[in-house]
N, CA, C and O of each residue as an XYZ file, in Angstrom:
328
protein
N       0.825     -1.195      0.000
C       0.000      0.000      0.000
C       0.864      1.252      0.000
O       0.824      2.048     -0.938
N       1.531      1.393      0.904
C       2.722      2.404      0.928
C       4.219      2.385      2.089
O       4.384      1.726      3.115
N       5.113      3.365      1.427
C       6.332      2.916      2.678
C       7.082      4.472      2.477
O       7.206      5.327      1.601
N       7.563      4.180      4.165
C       8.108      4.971      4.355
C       9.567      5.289      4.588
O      10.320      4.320      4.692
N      10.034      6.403      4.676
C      11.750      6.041      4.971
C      12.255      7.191      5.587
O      12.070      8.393      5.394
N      12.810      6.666      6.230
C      13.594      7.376      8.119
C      14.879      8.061      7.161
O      14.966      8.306      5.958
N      15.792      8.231      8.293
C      17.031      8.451      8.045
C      17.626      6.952      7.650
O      17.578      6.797      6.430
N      18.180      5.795      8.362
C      18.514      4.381      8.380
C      17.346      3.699      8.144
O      17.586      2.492      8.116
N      15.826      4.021      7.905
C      14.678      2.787      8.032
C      13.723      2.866      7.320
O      13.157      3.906      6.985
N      13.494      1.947      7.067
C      12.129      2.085      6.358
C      11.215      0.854      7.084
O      11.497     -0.263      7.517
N       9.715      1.817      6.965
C       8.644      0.860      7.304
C       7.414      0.864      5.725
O       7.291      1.733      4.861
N       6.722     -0.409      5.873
C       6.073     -0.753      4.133
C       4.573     -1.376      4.936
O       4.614     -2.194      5.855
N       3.692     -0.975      4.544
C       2.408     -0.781      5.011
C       2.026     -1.992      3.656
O       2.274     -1.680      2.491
N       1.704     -2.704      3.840
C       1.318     -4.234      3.108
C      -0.172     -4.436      2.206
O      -0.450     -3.861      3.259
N      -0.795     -4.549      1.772
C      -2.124     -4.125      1.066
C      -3.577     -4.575      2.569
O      -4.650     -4.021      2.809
N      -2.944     -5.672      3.182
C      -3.706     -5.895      4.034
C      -3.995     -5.020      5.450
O      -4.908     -5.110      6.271
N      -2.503     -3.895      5.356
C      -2.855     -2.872      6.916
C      -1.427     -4.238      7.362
O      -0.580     -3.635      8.020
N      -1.177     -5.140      7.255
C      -0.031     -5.550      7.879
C       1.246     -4.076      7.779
O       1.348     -3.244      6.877
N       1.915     -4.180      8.825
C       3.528     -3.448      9.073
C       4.640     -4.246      8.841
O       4.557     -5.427      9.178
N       5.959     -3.721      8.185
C       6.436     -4.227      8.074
C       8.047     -3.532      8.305
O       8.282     -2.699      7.429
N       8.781     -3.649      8.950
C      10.455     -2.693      9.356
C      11.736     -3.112      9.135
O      11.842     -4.236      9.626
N      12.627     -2.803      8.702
C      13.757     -3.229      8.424
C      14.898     -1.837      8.146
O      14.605     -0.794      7.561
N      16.258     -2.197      8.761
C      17.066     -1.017      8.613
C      17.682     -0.279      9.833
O      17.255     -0.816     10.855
N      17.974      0.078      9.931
C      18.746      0.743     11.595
C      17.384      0.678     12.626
O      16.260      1.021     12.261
N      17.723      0.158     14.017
C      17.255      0.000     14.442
C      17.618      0.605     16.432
O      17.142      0.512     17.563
N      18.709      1.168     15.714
C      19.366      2.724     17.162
C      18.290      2.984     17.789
O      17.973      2.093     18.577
N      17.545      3.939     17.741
C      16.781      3.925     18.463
C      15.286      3.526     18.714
O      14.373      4.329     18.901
N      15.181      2.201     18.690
C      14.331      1.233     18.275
C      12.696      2.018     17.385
O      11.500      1.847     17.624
N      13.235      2.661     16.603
C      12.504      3.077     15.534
C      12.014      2.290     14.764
O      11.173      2.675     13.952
N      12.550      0.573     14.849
C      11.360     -0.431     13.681
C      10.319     -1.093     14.232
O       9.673     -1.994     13.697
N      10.134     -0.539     15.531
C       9.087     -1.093     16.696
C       8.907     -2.930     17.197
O       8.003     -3.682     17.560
N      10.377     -2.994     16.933
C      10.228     -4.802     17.004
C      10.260     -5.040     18.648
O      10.480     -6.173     19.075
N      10.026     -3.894     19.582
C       9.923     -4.600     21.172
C      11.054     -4.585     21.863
O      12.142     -4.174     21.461
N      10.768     -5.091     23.042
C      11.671     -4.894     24.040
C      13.110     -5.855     23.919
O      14.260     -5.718     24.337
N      12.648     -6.521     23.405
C      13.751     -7.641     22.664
C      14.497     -7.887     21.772
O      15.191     -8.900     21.677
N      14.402     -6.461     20.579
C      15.081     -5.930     19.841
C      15.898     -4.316     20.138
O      16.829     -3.817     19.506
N      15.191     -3.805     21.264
C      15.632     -2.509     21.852
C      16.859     -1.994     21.808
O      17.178     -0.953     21.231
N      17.549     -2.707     22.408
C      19.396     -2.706     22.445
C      19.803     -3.377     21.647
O      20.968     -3.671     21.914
N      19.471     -3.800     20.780
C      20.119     -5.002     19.618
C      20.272     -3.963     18.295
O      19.341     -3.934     17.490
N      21.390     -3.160     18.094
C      21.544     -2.170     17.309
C      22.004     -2.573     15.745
O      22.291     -1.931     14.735
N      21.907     -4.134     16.142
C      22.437     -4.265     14.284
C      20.903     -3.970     13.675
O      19.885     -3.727     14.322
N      21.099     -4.089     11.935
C      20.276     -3.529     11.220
C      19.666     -4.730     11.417
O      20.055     -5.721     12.036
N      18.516     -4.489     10.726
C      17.288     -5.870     10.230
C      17.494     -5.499      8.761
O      17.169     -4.437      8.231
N      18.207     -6.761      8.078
C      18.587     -6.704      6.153
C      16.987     -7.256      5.714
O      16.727     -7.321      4.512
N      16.342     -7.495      6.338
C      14.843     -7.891      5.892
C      14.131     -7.518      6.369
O      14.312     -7.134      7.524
N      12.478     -7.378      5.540
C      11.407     -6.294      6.264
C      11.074     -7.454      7.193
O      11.473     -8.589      6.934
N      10.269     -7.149      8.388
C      10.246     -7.719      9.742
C       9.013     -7.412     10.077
O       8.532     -6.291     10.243
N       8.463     -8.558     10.181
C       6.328     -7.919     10.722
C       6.945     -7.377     12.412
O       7.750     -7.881     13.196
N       6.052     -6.048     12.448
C       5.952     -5.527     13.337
C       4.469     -5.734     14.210
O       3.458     -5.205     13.747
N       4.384     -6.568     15.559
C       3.373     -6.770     16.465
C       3.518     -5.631     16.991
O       4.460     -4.889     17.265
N       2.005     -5.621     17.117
C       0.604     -5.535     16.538
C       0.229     -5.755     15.441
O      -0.930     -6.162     15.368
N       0.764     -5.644     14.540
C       0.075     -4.733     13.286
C       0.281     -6.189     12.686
O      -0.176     -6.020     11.556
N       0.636     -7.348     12.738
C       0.939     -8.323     11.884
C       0.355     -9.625     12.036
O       1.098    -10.598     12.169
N      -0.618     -9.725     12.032
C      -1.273    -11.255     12.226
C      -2.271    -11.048     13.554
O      -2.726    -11.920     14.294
N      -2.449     -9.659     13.604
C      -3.422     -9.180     14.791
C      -4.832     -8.240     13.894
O      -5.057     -7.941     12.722
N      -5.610     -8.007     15.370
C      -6.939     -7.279     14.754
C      -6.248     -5.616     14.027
O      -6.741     -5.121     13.013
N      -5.373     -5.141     14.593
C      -4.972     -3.977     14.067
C      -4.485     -3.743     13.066
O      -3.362     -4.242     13.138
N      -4.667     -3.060     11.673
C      -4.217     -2.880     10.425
C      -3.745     -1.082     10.031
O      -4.624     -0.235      9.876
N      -2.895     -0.890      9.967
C      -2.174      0.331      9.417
C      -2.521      0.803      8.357
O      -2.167      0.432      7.238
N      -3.382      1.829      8.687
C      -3.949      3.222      7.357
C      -2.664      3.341      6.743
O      -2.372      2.672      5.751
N      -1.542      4.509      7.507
C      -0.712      5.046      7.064
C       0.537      5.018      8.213
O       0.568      4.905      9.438
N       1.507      5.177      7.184
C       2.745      4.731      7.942
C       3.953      6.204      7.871
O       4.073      6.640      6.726
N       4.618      6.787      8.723
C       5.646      7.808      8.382
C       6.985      7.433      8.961
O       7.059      6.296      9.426
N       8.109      8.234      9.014
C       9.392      8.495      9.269
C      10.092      9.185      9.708
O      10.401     10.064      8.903
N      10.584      9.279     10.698
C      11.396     10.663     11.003
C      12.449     10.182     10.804
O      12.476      9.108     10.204
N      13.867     10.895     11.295
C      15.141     10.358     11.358
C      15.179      9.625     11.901
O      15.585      8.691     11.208
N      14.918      9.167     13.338
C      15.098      7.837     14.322
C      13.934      7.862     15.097
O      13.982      7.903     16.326
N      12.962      7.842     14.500
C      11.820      7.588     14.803
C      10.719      7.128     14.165
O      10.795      7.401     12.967
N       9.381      6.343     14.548
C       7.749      6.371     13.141
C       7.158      6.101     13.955
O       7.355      5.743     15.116
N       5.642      6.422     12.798
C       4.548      6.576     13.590
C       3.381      6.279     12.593
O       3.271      6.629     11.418
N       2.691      5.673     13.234
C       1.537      4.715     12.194
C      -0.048      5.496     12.933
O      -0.309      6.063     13.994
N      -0.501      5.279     12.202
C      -2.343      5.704     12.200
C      -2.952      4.363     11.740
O      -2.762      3.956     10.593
N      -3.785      3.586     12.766
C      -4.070      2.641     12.893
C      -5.566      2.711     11.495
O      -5.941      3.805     11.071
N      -6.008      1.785     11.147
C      -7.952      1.722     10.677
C      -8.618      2.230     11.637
O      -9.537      3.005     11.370
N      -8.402      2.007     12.558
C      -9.685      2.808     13.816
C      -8.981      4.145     14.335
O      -9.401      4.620     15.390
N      -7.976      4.758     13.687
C      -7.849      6.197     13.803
C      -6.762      6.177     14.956
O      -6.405      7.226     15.494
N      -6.407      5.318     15.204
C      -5.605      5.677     16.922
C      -4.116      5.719     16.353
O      -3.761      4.880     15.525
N      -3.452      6.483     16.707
C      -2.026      7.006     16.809
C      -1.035      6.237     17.558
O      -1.281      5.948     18.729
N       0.188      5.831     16.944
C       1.373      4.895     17.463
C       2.773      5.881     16.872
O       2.950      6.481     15.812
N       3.673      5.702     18.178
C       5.194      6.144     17.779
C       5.708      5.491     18.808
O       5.366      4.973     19.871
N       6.772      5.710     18.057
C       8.055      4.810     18.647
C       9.495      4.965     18.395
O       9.578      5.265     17.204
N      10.612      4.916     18.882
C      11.731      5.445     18.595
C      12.157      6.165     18.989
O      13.252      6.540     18.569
């Protein structure tokens, strides 16, 4: 549907509202969790991002800052991270 791109990242909004992140991940700007947080190597592949991936929540629209994004859910509600 559409994608976006950071300074190091990009996130790709999937036709279904799935998320998807890959690319510097400093300041956990690809929203992969607490378990990717400090893990500063890149992701060389796009990476479903939970919630948004095999859940009820589907992504309108997706943006970028330099080390940061922020998604607008189907039901209007606002997400950032990074």
């Amino acid at each position: 549907r559409s994608v976006a791109c950071g300074e190091a990242h990009v996130l790709a909004v999937a036709e279904d509202g799935a998320l998807y992140a890959w690319g510097s991940n400093a300041q956990g700007q690809l929203g992969l969790g607490p378990s990717h947080f400090f893990d500063f190597r890149d992701e060389r592949r796009p990476t479903p991002v939970v919630p948004f991936c095999g859940g009820d929540l589907r992504v309108a629209v997706a943006a970028c800052g330099a080390t940061h994004s922020a998604v607008v859910d189907e039901r209007g509600a606002t997400w950032t991270w990074g």
